[in-house]
C-alpha positions in Angstrom: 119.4 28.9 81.4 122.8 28.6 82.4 123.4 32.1 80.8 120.4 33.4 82.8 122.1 32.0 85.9 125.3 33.7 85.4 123.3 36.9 85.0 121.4 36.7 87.8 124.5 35.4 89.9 126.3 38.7 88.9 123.0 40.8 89.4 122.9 39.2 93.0 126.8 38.8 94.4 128.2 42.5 91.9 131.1 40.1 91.1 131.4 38.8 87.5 128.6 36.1 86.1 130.3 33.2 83.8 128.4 30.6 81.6 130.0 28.4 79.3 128.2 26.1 76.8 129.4 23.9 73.9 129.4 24.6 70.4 126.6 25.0 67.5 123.3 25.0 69.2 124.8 25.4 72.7 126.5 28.7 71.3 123.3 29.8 69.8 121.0 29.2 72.5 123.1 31.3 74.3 122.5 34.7 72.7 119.3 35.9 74.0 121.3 35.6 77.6 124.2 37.8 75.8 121.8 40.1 74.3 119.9 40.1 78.1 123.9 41.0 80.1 124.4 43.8 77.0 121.0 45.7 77.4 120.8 45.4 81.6 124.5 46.1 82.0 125.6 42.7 83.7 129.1 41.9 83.8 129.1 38.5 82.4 131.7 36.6 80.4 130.6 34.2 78.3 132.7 31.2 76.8 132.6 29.2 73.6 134.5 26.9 72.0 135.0 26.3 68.0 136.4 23.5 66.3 137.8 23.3 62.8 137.0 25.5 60.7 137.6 24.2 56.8 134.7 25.9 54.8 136.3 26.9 51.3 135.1 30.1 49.7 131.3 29.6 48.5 130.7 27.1 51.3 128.1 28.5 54.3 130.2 26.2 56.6 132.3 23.4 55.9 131.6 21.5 59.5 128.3 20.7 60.9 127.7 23.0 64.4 130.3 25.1 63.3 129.6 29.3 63.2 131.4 31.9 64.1 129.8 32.9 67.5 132.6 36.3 67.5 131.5 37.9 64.5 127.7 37.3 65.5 127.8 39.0 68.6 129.7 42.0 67.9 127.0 44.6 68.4 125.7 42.7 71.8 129.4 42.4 73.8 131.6 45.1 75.4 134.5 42.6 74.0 134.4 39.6 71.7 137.7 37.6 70.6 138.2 33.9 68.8 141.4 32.6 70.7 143.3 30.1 68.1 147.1 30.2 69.8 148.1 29.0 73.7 149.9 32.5 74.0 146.5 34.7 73.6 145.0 33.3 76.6 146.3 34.9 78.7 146.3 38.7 77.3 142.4 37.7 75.7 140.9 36.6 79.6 142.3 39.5 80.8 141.0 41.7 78.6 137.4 40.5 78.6 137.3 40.5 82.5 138.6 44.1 82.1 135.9 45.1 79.9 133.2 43.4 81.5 133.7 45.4 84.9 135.0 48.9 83.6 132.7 52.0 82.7 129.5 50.6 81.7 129.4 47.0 82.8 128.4 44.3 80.5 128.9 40.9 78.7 132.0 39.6 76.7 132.9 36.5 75.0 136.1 34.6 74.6 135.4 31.2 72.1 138.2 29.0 72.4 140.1 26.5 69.7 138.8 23.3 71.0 142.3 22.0 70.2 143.9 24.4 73.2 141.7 22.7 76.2 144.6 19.8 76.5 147.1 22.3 76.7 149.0 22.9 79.6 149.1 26.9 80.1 151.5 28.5 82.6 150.5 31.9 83.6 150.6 34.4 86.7 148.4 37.2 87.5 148.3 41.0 85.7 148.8 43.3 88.2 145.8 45.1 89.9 145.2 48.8 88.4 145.1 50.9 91.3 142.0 52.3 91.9 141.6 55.9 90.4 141.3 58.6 93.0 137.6 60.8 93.3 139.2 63.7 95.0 139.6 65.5 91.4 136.4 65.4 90.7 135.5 68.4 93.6 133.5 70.5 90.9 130.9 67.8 90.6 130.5 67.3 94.5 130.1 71.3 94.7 127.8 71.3 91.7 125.2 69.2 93.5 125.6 70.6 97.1 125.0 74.1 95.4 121.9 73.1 93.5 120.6 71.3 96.6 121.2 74.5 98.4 119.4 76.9 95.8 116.8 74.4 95.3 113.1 74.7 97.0 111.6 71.1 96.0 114.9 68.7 94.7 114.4 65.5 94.4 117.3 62.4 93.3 116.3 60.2 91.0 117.9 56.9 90.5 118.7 54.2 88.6 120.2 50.7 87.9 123.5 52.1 87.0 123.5 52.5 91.3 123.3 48.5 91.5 127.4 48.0 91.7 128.2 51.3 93.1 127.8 50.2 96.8 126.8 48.3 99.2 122.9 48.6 100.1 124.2 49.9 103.7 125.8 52.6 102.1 123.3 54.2 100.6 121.1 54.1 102.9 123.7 55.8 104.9 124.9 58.7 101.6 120.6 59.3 102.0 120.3 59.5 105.6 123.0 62.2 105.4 121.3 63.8 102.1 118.0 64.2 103.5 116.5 64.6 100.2 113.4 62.5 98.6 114.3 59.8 96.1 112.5 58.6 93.2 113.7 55.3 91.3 113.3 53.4 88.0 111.0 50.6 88.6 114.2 48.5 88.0 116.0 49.8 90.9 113.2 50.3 93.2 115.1 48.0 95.8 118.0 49.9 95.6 117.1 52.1 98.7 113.4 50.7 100.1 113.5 51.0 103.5 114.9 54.4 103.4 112.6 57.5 105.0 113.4 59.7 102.3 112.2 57.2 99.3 109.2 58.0 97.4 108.4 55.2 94.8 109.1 54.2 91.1 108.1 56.7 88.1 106.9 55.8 84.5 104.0 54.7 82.5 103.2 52.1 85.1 104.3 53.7 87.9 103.8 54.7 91.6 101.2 58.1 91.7 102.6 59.8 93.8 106.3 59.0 92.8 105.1 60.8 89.9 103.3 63.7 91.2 106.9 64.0 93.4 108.7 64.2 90.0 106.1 66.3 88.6 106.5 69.2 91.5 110.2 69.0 91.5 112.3 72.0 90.8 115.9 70.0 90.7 116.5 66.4 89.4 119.6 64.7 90.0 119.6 61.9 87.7 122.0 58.9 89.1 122.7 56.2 86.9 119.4 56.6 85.5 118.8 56.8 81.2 115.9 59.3 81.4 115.0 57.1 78.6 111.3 59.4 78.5 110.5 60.2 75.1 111.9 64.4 75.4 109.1 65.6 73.1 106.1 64.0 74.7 103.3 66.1 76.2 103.7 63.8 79.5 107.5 64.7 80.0 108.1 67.4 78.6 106.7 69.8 81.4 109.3 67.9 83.9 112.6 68.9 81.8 111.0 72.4 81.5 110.2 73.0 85.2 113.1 71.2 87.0 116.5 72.3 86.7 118.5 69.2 85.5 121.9 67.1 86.7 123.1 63.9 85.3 125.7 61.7 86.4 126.3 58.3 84.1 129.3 56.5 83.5 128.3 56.2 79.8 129.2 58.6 77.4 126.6 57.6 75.2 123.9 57.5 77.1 124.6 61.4 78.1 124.4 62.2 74.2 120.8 61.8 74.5 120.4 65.3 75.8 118.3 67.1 77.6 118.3 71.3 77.1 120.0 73.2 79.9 120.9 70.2 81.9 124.3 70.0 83.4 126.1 66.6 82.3 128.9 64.6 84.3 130.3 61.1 82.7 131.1 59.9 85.9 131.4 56.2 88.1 129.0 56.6 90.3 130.6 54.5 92.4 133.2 56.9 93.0 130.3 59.8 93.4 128.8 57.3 96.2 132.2 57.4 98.1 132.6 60.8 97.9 129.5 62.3 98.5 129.6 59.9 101.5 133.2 61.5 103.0 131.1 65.1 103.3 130.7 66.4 106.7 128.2 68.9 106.0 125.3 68.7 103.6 122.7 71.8 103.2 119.3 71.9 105.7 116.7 69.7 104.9 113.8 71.1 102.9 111.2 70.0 105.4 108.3 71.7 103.7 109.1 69.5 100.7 109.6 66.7 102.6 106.1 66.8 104.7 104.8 66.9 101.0 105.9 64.6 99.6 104.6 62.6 102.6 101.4 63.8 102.0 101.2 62.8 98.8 102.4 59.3 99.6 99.7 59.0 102.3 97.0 60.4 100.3 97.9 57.9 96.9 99.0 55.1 98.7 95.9 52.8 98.3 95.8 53.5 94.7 96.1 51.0 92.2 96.3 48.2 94.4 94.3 45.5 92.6 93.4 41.9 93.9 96.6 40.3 92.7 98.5 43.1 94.4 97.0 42.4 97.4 97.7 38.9 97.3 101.0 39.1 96.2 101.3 41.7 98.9 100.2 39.3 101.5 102.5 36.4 100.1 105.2 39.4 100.5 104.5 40.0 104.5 104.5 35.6 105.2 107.2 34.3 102.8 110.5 36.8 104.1 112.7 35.7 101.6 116.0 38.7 101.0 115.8 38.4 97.5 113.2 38.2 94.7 113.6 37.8 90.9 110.9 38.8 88.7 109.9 37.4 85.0 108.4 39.5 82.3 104.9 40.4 82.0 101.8 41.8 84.3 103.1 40.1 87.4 106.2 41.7 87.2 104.2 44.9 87.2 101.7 43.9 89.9 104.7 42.5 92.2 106.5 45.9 91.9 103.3 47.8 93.1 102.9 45.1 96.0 106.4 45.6 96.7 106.1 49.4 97.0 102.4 48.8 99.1 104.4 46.6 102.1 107.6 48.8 101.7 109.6 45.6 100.9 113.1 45.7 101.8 114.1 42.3 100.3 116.9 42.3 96.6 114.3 42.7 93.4 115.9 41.6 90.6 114.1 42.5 87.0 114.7 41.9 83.0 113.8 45.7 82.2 115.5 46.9 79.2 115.0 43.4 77.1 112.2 42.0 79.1 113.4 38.7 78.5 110.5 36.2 78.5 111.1 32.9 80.8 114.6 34.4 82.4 113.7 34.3 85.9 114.0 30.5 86.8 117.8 31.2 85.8 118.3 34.1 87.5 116.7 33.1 90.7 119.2 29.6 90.4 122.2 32.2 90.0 121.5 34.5 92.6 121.0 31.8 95.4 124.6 31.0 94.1 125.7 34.1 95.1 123.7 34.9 98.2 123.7 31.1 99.7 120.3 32.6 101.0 116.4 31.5 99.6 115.2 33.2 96.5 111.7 33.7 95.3 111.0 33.1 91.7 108.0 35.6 90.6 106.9 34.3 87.2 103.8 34.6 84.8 101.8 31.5 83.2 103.8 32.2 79.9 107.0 32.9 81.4 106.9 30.0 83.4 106.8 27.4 80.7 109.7 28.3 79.1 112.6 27.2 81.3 110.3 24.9 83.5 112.6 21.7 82.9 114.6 23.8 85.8 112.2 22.6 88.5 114.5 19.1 88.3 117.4 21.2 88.9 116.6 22.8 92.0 115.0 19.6 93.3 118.0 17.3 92.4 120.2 19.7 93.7 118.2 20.6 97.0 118.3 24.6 96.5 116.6 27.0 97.8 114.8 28.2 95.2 111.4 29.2 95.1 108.3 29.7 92.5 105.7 31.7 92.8 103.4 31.2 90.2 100.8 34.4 89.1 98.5 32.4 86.8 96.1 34.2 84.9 95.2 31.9 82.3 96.2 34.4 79.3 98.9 36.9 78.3 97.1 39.8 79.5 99.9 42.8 78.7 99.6 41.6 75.1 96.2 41.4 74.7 96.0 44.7 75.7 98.1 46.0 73.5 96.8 43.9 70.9 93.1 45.6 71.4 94.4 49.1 71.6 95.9 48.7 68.4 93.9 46.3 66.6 90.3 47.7 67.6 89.6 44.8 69.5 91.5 42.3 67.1 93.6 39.5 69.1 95.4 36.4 68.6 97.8 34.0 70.5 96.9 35.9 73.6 93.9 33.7 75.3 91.9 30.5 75.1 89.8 31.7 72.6 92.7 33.2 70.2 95.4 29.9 70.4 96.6 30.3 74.1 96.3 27.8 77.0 98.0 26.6 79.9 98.9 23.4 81.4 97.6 22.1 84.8 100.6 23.9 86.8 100.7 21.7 89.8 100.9 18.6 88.2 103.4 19.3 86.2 105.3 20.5 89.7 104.0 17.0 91.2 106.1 15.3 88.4 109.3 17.0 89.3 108.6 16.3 93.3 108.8 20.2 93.6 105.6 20.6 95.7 107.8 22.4 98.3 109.0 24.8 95.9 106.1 26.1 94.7 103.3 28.8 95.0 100.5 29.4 93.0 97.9 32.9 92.9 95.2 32.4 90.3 94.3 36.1 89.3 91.0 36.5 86.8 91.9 36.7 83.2 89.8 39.7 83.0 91.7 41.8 85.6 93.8 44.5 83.2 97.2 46.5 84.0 97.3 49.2 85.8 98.1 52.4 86.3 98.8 53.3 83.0 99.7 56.8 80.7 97.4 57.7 78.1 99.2 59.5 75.3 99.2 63.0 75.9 98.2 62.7 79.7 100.9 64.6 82.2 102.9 62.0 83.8 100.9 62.5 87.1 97.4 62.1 85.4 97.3 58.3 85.4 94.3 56.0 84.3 92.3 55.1 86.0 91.4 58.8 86.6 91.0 60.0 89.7 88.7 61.5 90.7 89.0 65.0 89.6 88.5 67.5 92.4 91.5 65.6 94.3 93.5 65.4 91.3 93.3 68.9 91.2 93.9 69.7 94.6 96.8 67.5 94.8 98.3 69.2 91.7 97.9 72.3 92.9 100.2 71.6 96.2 
C-alpha cells in the first residue's frame, strides 16, 4: 500500500511519489506498485535495501530474504541501480530522480547496501538543468493553427500524458482561447471538465456522443493520448480514414505505433501547453461544429445512465470532495459515466493501463498527502478487501479519507466476460461459483471508521454498459438505440 500511496501522492501533488520498504518480502510486495508507476507513467522512486549477498555458484541464494530486486525489475523501471559504495549515492539519487521526471515519466529504483545506512554522507546539490526553450519548435505550433484553420469539424483529443503538463487553470485557459471541442481518454476525463468546449470520454465503454463527436471529426489532434485502438478494427478504422491525423507524445515509442498519413511530433507537451498558450491569435471558431456537437450531447445525454449511476451521481452532487480515486472494476466504469452525467469538476484519479485491483485505498491515502484536502475512495466489493487493513490507518491517523463502497455482491466485469467466452460457463465470479462477501459495515465498525464510510448496494444482476460489439462502428454502442435516431444522428 505504501507503494500505492506514493503513486497516488505523485498522481495528486505532479511532484515525485517515494516508498521505501525493507527487504525480501517487503521488496516483493512491492512490485505490482512498480509495475502500476511503469504502465500509468508516475514518477515514483522506489527504495530497497539488500544485505549480504554470499550465495556460491549453484546456490539460489545463500541468505534467507535475500534477491536481487535490480535485476528483477529491469523491464518495469525507467532506471534501476544496486548502490554497494558511499561514493555512488550521490551520482545513483540523482540519476533516478532525473529519470523519473524526464520524457515519459515513470518509476525507478535505487536498493541500497544495508551496511551504508550508518554512514555519514557529505554532499551538495547538482545544479538545476535549465529548462529547454519551446520557441524552436514554431513548425509544430503552425502545423496545428493551419490544420485548425483548413479544418471544418476538428476536434482535440486528449490524454493522460496532459496530467503534468500544467496546471488545471491553464488549460482551461489554452481551451478557452482554442475554442475547439475536446474528447478525452476515460483516464483523463478530469483533466478539463468544466470546460464549454469538452465533450466526454471515447472507447468501448464510453460516452455516446463523445463517440459520435470522434466519429464526425475531420481533424484529430491527439495530445498525450496512445491511440491505443486496435488500427485494423472495423470500429476504428473509419475514424483514421476520415479524419486527418496529428500527434504530439513525448514518447518515441509510443509514436512507432503508426497510424497512415498522420503527421507525428515527439514532443513535451508541457512545453506545447506553454506555447500554444503565449499565441495571440487563434483561427475563428467553427460554430456550426460546435452547435453540433452540443446537439449531440443534449440529445445522448440520458443514455446509459443506470441505477448505480444515478446513485453514484447523487452521492457526486452531496459529498463535494476535489478529489476522487477510483478502484478497478464496474464501479470505476459506472462512477466515470456519473461523473460525466453531473459535469464533475472534482481530481479523478484511475489505475487504467494495469487496472490494478485493490490500489485505491493507497492512492486515496497518498493523494490527501499531497492535497491536505478530503479524498473519496471509490472502490468495488472485491477491490475493497484487498488493502482494507488501511481503514486503521486513516482512523489512527485522523485523515481525511473517505470510502465509498459500490457493493454488488459479485465481480460482475468478469462474469461477463467469463459468459461471453465460456457460453455461459463461470467460476469465482458469484455466490454460486466460489465468490462472497463479508458483512461490509461490520468490518468498518471494528476499525471505528463509521465516519469514513459509504456504502451503495447495486443488484448483482445489473450488467456494464455501454459497450462495443466487435465489428460495431465506435458510435453504434449496445444497448442499441433505437434505430431511426441512430440514423438520424449519424447522418448530421
Amino acid at each position: 500500500t505504501a507503494g500505492f500511496a506514493a503513486c497516488g501522492y505523485a498522481q495528486a501533488s505532479g511532484k515525485i511519489g517515494l516508498a521505501y520498504a525493507t527487504r525480501g518480502p517487503g521488496i516483493s510486495n512491492m512490485f505490482t506498485a512498480i509495475a502500476e508507476a511503469y504502465q500509468e507513467s508516475i514518477p515514483v522512486v522506489f527504495i530497497t535495501s539488500h544485505g549480504k549477498r554470499d550465495a556460491i555458484e549453484g546456490q539460489r541464494f545463500g541468505s534467507n530474504q535475500e534477491l536481487d530486486i535490480v535485476e528483477s525489475v529491469q523491464n518495469i523501471t525507467k532506471y534501476a541501480v544496486n548502490i554497494d559504495e558511499i561514493d555512488q549515492v550521490i551520482t545513483c539519487v540523482t540519476n533516478a530522480l532525473k529519470a523519473a521526471t524526464s520524457g515519459r515519466k515513470g518509476p525507478t529504483l535505487i536498493d541500497v547496501a544495508a551496511t551504508l545506512w550508518d554512514k555519514e554522507l557529505d554532499y551538495c546539490l547538482p545544479d538545476q538543468e535549465s529548462e529547454q526553450p519551446y520557441g524552436n519548435y514554431g513548425a509544430i505550433f503552425k502545423e496545428i493553427g493551419s490544420a485548425i484553420f483548413e479544418a471544418t469539424r476538428p476536434v482535440i483529443l486528449i490524454g493522460d500524458g496532459l496530467r503534468y503538463a500544467a496546471e488545471k487553470d491553464e488549460l482551461l485557459s489554452l481551451s478557452e482561447k482554442l475554442r475547439v471541442p475536446v474528447i478525452s481518454s476515460r483516464g483523463s476525463q478530469d483533466l478539463l471538465s468544466g470546460s464549454h468546449y469538452y465533450f466526454g470520454y471515447v472507447g468501448s465503454h464510453g460516452i455516446r456522443y463523445s463517440n459520435f463527436i470522434m466519429s464526425k471529426a475531420d481533424l484529430i489532434i491527439a495530445i498525450g493520448n496512445r491511440m491505443a485502438f486496435p488500427r485494423n478494427s472495423s470500429s476504428f478504422s473509419p475514424v483514421i480514414r476520415n479524419a486527418r491525423i496529428i500527434r504530439i507524445d513525448v514518447d518515441e515509442g509510443e509514436l512507432k505505433n503508426e497510424i497512415s498519413s498522420e503527421i507525428t511530433y515527439q514532443f513535451d507537451v508541457g512545453c506545447l501547453i506553454k506555447g500554444l498558450s503565449e499565441i495571440e491569435r487563434f483561427p475563428e471558431a467553427k460554430e456550426d461544429w460546435i452547435t453540433l456537437c452540443n446537439q449531440l450531447k443534449q440529445e445522448l445525454n440520458q443514455e446509459d445512465c443506470t441505477d448505480p449511476v444515478m446513485k453514484i451521481a447523487e452521492y457526486l452532487l452531496n459529498e463535494g470532495a476535489k478529489t476522487y480515486v477510483c478502484d478497478v472494476g464496474n464501479n470505476e466504469f459506472w462512477f466515470s459515466r456519473a461523473y460525466e452525467k453531473v459535469q464533475c469538476t472534482a481530481r479523478l484519479l484511475i489505475s487504467k493501463s494495469f487496472g490494478t485491483l485493490g490500489s485505491a485505498i493507497g492512492k486515496a491515502i497518498g493523494a490527501y498527502y499531497a492535497t491536505g484536502e478530503k479524498v473519496v475512495c471509490v472502490v468495488g466489493d472485491q477491490g475493497f478487501q484487498y488493502n482494507i487493513q488501511e481503514l486503521q490507518y486513516i482512523v489512527s491517523n485522523q485523515i481525511p479519507v473517505k470510502t465509498l463502497l459500490i457493493n454488488n455482491m459479485c465481480s460482475r466485469m468478469i462474469e461477463d466476460h467469463e459468459m461471453t467466452k465460456y457460453d455461459g460457463k463461470v467460476i469465482h465470479v458469484n455466490k454460486e461459483s466460489g465468490y462472497q462477501v463479508p458483512d461490509f459495515m461490520r468490518i468498518v465498525k471494528a476499525y471505528g471508521a463509521e465516519d469514513n464510510f459509504s456504502e451503495i448496494v447495486v443488484d448483482e444482476n445489473i450488467a456494464l454498459s455501454p459497450n462495443l460489439p466487435r465489428d460495431n462502428a465506435c458510435q453504434d454502442l449496445h444497448p442499441a438505440l433505437d434505430r431511426e435516431k441512430y440514423y438520424h444522428l449519424n447522418e448530421l
